[in-house]
ZAMARGU-4260 file (C-alpha; in steps of 0.2 Angstrom, whole numbers, plus 5000, padded with zeros to 4 digits):
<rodrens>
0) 5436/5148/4538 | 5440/5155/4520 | 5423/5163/4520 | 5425/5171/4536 | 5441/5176/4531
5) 5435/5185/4514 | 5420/5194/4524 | 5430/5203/4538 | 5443/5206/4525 | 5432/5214/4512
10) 5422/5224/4530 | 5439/5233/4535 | 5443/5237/4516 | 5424/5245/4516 | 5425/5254/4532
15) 5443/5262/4529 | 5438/5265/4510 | 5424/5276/4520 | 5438/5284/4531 | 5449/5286/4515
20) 5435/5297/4507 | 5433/5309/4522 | 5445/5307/4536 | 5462/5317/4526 | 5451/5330/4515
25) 5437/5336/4526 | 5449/5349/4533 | 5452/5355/4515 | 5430/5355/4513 | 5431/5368/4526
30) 5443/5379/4520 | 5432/5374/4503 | 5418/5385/4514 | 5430/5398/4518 | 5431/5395/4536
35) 5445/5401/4547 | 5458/5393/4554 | 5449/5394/4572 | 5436/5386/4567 | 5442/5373/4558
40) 5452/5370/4575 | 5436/5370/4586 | 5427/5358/4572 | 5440/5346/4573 | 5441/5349/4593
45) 5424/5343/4593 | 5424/5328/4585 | 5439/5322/4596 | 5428/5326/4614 | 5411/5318/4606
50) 5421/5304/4601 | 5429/5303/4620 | 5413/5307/4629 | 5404/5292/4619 | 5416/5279/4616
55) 5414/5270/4634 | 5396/5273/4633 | 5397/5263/4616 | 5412/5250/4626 | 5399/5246/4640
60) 5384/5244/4628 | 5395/5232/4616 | 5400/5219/4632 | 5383/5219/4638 | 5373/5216/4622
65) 5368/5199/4617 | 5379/5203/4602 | 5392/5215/4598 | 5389/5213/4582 | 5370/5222/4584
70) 5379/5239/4589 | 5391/5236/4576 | 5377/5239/4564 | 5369/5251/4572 | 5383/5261/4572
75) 5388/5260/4553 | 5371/5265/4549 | 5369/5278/4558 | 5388/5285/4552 | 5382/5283/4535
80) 5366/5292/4534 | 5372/5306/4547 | 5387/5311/4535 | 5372/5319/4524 | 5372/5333/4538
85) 5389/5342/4531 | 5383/5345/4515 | 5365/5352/4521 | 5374/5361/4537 | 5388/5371/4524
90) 5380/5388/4524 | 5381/5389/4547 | 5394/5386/4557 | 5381/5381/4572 | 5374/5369/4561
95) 5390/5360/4556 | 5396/5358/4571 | 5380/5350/4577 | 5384/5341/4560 | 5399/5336/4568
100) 5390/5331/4585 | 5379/5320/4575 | 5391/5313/4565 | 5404/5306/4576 | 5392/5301/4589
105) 5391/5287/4577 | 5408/5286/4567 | 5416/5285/4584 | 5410/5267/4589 | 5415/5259/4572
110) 5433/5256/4574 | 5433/5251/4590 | 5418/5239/4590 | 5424/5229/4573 | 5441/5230/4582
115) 5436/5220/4597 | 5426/5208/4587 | 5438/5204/4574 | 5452/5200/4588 | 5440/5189/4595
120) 5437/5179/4580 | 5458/5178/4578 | 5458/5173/4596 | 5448/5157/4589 | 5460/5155/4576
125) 5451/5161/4561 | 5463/5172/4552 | 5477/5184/4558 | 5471/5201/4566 | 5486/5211/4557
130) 5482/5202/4539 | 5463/5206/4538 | 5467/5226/4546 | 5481/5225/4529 | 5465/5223/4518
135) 5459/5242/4528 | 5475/5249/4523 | 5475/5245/4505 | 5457/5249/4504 | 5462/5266/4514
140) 5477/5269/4503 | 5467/5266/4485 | 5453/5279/4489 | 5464/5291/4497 | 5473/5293/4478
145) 5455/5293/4470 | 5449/5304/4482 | 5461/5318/4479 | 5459/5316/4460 | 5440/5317/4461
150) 5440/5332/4475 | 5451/5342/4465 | 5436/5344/4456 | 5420/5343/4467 | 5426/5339/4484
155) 5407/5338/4490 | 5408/5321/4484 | 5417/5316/4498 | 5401/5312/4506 | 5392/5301/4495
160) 5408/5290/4492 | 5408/5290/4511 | 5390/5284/4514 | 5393/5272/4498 | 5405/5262/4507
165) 5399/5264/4524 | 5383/5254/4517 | 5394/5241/4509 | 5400/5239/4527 | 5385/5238/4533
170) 5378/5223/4523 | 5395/5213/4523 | 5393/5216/4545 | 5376/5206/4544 | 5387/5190/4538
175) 5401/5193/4550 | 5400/5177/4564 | 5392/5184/4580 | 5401/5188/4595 | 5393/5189/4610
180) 5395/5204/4625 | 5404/5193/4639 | 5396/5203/4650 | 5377/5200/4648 | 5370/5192/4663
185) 5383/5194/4673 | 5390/5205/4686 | 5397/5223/4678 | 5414/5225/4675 | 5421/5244/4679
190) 5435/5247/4663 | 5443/5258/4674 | 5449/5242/4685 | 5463/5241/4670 | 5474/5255/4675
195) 5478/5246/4689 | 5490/5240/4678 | 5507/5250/4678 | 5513/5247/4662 | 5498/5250/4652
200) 5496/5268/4660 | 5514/5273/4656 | 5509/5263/4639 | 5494/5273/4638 | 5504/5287/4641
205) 5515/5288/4630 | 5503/5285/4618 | 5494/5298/4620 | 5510/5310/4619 | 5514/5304/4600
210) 5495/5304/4595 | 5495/5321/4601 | 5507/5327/4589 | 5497/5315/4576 | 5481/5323/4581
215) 5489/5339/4575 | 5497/5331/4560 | 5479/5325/4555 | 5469/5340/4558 | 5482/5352/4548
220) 5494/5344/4536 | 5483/5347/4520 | 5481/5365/4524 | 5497/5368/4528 | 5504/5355/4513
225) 5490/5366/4501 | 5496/5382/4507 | 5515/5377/4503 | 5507/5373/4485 | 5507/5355/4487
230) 5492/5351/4474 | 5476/5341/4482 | 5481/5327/4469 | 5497/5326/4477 | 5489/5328/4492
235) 5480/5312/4489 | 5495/5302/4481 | 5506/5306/4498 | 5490/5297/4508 | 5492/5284/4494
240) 5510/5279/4497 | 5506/5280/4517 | 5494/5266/4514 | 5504/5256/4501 | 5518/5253/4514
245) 5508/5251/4530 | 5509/5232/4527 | 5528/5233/4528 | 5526/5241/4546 | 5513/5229/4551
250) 5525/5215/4547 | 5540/5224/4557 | 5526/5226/4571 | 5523/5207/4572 | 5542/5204/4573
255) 5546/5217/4584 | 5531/5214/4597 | 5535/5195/4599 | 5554/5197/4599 | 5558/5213/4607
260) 5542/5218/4615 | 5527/5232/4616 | 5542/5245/4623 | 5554/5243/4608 | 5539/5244/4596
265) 5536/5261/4607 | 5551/5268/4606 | 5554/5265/4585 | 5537/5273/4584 | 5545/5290/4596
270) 5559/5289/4583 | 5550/5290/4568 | 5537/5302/4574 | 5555/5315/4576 | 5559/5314/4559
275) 5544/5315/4550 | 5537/5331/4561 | 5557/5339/4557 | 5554/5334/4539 | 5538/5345/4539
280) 5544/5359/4550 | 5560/5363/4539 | 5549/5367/4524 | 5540/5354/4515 | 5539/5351/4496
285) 5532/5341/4484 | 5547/5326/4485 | 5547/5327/4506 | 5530/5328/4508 | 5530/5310/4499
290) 5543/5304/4510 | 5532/5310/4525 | 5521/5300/4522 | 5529/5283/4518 | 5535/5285/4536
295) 5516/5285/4542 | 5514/5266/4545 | 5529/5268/4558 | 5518/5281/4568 | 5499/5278/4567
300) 5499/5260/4563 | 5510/5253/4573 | 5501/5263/4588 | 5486/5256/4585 | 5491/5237/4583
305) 5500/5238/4598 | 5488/5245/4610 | 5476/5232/4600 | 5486/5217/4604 | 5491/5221/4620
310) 5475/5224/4628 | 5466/5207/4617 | 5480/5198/4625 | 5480/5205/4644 | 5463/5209/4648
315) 5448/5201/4653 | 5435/5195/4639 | 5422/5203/4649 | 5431/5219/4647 | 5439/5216/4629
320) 5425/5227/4619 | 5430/5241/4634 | 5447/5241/4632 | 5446/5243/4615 | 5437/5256/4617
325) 5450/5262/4631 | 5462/5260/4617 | 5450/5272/4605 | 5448/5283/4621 | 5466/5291/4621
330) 5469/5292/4604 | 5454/5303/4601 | 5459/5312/4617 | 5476/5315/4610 | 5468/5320/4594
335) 5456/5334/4606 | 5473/5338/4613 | 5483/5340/4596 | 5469/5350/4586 | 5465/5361/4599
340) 5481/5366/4607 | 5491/5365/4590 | 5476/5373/4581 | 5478/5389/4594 | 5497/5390/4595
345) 5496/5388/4575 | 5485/5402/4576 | 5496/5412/4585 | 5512/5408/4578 | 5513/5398/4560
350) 5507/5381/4557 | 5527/5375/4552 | 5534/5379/4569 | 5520/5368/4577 | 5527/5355/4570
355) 5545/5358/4577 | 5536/5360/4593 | 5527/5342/4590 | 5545/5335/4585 | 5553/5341/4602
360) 5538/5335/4611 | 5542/5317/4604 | 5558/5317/4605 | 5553/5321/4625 | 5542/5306/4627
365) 5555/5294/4618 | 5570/5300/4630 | 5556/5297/4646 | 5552/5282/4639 | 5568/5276/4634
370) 5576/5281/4652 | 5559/5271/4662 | 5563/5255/4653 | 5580/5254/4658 | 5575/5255/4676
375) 5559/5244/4676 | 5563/5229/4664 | 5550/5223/4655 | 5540/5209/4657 | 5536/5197/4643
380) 5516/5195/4649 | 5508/5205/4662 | 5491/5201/4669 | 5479/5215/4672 | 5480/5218/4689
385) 5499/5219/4687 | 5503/5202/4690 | 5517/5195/4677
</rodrens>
């Protein structure tokens, strides 16, 4: 069980390392290319709708395969080696978002996939979900400080350091125990059959409103943080601190999800969104940008453990690697919706007001969500065809 505990542990560190490296700078190796602020926005578009249209093809393949862990391989490899487009695509903006195509085609799957696997093997009782995802937060928090030192002088190497650690994922996988697709010889499943349930669509829902704003956040913060003159090594140290106190959150999420329930969880997250989106809209510098970001455990994190845990806990097994997936499904969708439609109104407007815009959208959601939950009282387990 140790073992166990050690491999998955030292995977997710590997895998968000990887993320770490690319996922906050590769905004700043555009503008590094002197693309415009449109095309950055329909780069980051893109990568949002590959990732929605292929996401339930991956789902479906990972409950029907003999193992999950097979297209869990697959998919790191193919991540790590397409990353190597970028650099090779710089001079063409066709070819880099074909890059991008290629890319996250790949990357898309891997979140979701080890996701299902790992809740699967906590499900058994081998170790805690939330702990072994606090070893992909660290990981995430260390090479997000590195990273902005290093890039600060070649940010090109953003792309070895990726495929480095995507490989190191990649070889820890082949010793993770196998979990099996529940549906492989059986009837098929439709994923869709899980909005039957009420209070996951309005879960969903709300979901997708905050990641929105986040999907915005993510796309433009460093530009808009660089233009303010917040250095790239700041940059990087803000990530940093982000990271470092995720496990904080994660431990408020465990309380708050056993003793208050998915909708209090929700509602803290709609709070803390507010804040951190006035804090950037009324003009950030170098002390607030820090503060910022040691909120971000109370938006991201706590999003996606929630939507996690609920949907290992009320759904099918034959549907667990789909609703994941669901689960991954919104959140680039939201991400589609915040790059795109913030990218254009940034555009248009500035970049800061888009983020007063994204703390009035929030602040939206929470009262809506706030207001439904006084008239439909929650239940403490609800079944996925709505039963309770």
């Amino acid at each position: 069980m140790r073992k166990t505990t050690l491999i998955v542990t030292g995977y997710y560190a590997f895998i968000f390392m990887a993320l770490g490296a690319f996922a906050s700078y590769i905004s700043l190796y555009y503008v590094h290319l002197q693309l415009t602020t449109a095309d950055i926005t329909w780069l980051t578009t893109m990568g949002s709708v590959v990732a929605i249209l292929l996401q339930p093809v991956w789902g479906t393949v990972g409950d029907r395969a003999r193992t999950k862990n097979q297209i869990l391989l697959m998919a790191l490899a193919g991540a790590g080696l397409a990353v190597w487009l970028f650099p090779l695509a710089a001079q063409s903006l066709w070819m880099l978002m074909l890059a991008v195509v290629v890319f996250y085609a790949f990357q898309c799957a891997v979140n979701p996939l080890s996701d299902t696997i790992a809740l699967e093997q906590s499900a058994k009782g081998l170790f805690q979900f939330s702990r072994v995802r606090m070893a992909g937060s660290v990981g995430y928090a260390i090479m997000a400080a590195v990273a902005g030192w290093l890039f600060s002088r070649n940010i090109e190497l953003m792309f070895p350091l990726f495929s480095v650690f995507m490989i190191g994922a990649w070889v820890l996988a082949f010793f993770v125990p196998k979990v099996e697709g529940h549906q492989r010889g059986k009837p098929k499943v439709n994923p869709l059959i899980m909005l039957r349930n009420r209070n996951l669509v309005v879960i969903y829902a709300y979901s997708f409103i905050i990641s929105t704003t986040l999907g915005y956040f993510y796309a433009f913060q460093s530009v808009y943080s660089f233009e303010q003159g917040i250095s790239m090594g700041w940059i990087g140290l803000g990530i940093m601190i982000g990271c470092v106190l995720e496990p904080l959150f994660i431990l408020l999420f465990n309380r708050m999800y056993q003793g208050a329930g998915i909708r209090s969880v929700l509602l803290l997250v709609g709070m803390i969104a507010v804040l951190r989106w006035i804090l950037f809209a009324v003009g950030v510098n170098q002390v607030t940008y820090l503060v910022i970001w040691a909120l971000h455990g109370g938006t991201y994190i706590i999003l996606y453990l929630a939507l996690a845990e609920f949907v290992a806990k009320h759904v099918p097994a034959e549907l667990r690697a789909g609703g994941q997936t669901m689960n991954a499904v919104v959140m680039g969708a939201s991400r589609v919706a915040g790059s795109l439609f913030g990218g254009l109104y940034a555009a248009a407007y500035s970049l800061q007001s888009a983020f007063m815009v994204c703390a009035v959208i929030c602040a939206a959601a929470l009262l809506v969500l706030y207001k439904w939950g006084k008239i439909n009282k929650e239940q403490p387990a609800i079944g996925i065809h709505g039963d309770s």
